[in-house]
N, C-alpha and C positions, 0 to 999 in steps of 0.2 A: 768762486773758490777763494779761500783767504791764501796767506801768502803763507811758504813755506818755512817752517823753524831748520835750523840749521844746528846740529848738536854741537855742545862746546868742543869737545875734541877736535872735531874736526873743524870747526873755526879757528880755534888757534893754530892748529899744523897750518892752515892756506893761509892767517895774517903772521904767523910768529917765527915758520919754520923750523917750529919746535916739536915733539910730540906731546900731551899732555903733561907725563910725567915729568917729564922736564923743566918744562914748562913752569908748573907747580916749584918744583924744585927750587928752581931761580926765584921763584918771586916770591916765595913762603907760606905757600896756599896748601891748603888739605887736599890731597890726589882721593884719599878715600872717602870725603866729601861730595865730590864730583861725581863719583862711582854711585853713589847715594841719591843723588838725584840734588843734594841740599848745596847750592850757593851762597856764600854768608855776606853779610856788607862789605865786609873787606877784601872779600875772591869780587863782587861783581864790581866796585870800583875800582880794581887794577885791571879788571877785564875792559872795563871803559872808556880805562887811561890808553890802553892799547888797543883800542877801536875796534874790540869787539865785544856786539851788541848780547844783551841778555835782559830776560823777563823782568 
């Protein structure tokens, strides 16, 4: 069995202690984006910068 995805929301609430919106908020990322399914280069490199992992 492969390994299991872990959806962004909730990887950030358990690395950031943020809830998504927030989240976004602070760091200037698209919240309605995410909702979308679409992560863009500059949502997954600060998601990266913040050790959390994404496709």
């Amino acid at each position: 069995m492969g390994k299991r995805v872990t959806p962004v929301a909730k990887a950030v609430k358990q690395k950031m202690k943020y809830d998504l919106k927030d989240y976004c908020e602070m760091r200037g990322l698209s919240l309605s984006s995410f909702y979308k399914g679409y992560i863009s280069k500059k949502a997954k490199k600060v998601l990266e910068k913040d050790g959390i992992k994404v496709a």
